[in-house]
GUNUTOR-548600 format. One record per residue: residue in one letter; x, y, z of N, C-alpha, C, O in turn. Coordinates in steps of 0.05 Angstrom, whole numbers, plus 5000, padded with zeros to 4 digits. Example, Ala and Ser with C-alpha at 12.3 -4.5 7.8 and 13.67 -1.06 7.14 Angstrom:
BEGIN
A526448865156524649105156526449345156528549345169S525749555142527349795143525850015157526850235161
END
This chain:
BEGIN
X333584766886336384836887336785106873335485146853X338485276882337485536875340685446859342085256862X340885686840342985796813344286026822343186226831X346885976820348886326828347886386803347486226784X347486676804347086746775348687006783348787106806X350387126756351587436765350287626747349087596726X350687776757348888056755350188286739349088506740X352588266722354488426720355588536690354588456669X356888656689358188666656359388366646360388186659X358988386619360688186602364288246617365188066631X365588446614368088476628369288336654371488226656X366988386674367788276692367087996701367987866719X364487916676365487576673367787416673368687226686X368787626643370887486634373487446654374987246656X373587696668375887706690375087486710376887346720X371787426717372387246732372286956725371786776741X372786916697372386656686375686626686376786426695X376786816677380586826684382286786705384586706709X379686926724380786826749380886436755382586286765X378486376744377686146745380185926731381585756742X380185986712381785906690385085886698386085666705X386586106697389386186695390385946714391585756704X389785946739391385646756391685436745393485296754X390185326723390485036699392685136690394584976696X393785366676396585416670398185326685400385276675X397885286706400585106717401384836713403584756719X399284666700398884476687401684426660402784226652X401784686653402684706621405884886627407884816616X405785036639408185196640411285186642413185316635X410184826665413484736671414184526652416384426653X411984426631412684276605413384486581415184386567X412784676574414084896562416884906567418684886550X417084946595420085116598422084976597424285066589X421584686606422984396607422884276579424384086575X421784326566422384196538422783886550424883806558X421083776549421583446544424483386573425483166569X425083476586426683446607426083456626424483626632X426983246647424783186667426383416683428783466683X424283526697425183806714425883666739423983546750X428383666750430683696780427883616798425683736797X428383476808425883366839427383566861429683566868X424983766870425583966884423883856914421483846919X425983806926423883766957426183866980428283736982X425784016992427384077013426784357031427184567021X425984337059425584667074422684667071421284477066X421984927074419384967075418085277056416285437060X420485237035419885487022417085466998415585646991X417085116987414685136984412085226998410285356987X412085167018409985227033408685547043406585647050X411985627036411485877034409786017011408086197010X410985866996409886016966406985886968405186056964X406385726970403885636973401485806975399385856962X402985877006400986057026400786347010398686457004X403786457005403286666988401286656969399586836967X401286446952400086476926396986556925395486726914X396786246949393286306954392086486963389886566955X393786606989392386816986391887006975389587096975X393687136962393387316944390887266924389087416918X391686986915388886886897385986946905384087006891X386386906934384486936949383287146948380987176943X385387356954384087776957383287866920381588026911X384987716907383887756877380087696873378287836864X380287396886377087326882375087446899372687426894X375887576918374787636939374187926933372588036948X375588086909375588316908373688366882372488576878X373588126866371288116846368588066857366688196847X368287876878364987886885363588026884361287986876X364488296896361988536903361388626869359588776861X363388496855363388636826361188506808359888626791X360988136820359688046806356088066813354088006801X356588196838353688266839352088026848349887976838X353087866868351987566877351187646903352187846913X347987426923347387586935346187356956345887136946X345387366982344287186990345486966993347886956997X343486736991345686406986348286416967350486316972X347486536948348986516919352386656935354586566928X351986886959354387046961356586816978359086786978X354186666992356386487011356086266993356486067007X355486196970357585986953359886036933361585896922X359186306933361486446917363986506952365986356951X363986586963366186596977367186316992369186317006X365586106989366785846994368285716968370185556969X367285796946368885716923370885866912372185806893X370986196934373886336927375986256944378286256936X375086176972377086106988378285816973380585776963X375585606974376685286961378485306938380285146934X377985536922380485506890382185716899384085716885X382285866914384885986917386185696934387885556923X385385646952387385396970388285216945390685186944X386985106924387984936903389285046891390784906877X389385366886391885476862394485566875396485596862X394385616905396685576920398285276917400585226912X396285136922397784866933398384756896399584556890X397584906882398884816848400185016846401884896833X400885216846402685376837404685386850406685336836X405585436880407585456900409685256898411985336902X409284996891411084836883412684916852414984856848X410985046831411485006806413285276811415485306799X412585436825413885706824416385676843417885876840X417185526857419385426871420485286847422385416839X420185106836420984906818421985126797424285066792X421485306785422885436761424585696771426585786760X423385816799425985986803428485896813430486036811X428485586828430085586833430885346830431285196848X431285276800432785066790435485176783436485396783X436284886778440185076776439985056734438584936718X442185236733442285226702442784946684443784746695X442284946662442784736641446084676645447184456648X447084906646449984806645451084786678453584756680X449784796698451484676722452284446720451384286704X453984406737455084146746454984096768456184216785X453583916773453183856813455283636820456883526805X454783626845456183416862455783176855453483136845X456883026857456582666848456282606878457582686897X453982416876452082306902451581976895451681886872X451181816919450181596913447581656931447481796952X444381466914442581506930441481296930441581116913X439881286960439180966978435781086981435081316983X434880946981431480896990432080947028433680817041X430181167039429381217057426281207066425881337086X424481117057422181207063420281097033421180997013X417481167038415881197018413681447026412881517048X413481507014410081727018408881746986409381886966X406881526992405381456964406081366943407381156941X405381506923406781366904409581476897410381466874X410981556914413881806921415481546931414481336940X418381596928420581426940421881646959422781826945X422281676977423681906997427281746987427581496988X428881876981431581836977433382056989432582286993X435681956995437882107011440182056996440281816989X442782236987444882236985445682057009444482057030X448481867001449581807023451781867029452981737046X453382107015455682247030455182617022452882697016X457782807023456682957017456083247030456583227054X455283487024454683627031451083607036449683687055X450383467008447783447005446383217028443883207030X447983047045447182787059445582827077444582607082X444583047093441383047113439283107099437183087111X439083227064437183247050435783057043436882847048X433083027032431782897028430182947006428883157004X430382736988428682826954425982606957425882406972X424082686940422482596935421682466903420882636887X421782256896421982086866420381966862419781786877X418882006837416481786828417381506832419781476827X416281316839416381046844417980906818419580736822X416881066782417580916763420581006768422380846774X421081286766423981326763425581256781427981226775X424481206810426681006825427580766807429880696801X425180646802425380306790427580286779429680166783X426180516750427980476727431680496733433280336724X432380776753434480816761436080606775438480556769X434680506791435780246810436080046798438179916801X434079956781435279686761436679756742436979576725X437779966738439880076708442680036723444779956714X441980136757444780076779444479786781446579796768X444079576784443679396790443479326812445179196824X441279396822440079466847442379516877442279446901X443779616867445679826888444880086888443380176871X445780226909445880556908445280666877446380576857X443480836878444180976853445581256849445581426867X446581286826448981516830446381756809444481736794X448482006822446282146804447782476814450182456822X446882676813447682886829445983116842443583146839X447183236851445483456872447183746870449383846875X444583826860445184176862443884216888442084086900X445184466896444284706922443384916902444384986881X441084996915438985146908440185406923442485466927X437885536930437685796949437185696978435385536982X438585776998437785767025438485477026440685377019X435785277041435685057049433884867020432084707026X434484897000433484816982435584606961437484736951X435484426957436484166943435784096921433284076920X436984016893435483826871436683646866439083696864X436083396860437483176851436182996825434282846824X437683056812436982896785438282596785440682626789X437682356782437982126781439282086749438582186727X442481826757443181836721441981586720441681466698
END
């Protein structure tokens, strides 16, 4: 089994160990900014997906622009550009949501719309929920399984009330009371 080994300065290790690294920050960033507050369930449109695609690739031309730097060659070059494509695709698909989620949350002090919300769906361990009147009523949120629970048995298992901000564009949040 052969060893990537790089060929290169201590410098451009480090840049590419940062490269490696910095996407786990997204792990940490939206618990910072949220302070112990569960951050607005952002699901709506396809602007994540946008950001997604943006992210990775870019991630992508970043890693892609260090290889020739790190001096990899042979086998070693095509496991390094399968593992720049594979972690850029994973720091898109982690960051693009987190980077939707903090630009375009509404402020601490808005006030949204008063909504009642009904179970539509499941996708995993996700509850798909809908406003049922509303401006917000063809949107569709996505909710951990616990925080449905807890929400719905605090309603006594009726509708649960809660509210909904409008984002940017076609974009929705709804926080559950």
């Amino acid at each position: 089994m052969a060893r990537m080994t790089f060929d290169c300065s201590p410098a451009i290790k480090g840049l590419a160990l940062a490269w490696l690294l910095l996407p786990l920050a997204g792990a940490v960033v939206p618990l910072l900014l949220n302070r112990g507050v569960p951050a607005p369930i952002v699901e709506e449109g396809r602007l994540s997906f946008v950001f997604m695609a943006g992210i990775g690739a870019s991630w992508m031309l970043i890693g892609l622009a260090l290889l020739p730097l790190l001096g990899v060659h042979g086998s070693s070059l095509a496991k390094a550009l399968l593992m720049a494509v594979c972690w850029s695709a994973i720091a898109g698909a982690w960051w693009g949501p987190t980077v939707v989620e903090l630009a375009y949350r509404p402020a601490r002090s808005a006030v949204g719309e008063r909504a009642e919300f009904v179970p539509s769906g499941r996708a995993g361990h996700m509850v798909k929920v809908s406003p049922t009147s509303g401006d917000a009523a063809a949107a569709r949120f996505l909710v951990p399984q616990a925080w449905w629970n807890d929400a719905y048995a605090r309603a006594g298992n009726r509708p649960v009330k809660g509210r909904v901000y409008k984002g940017g564009r076609n974009l929705w949040f709804a926080r559950l009371d």
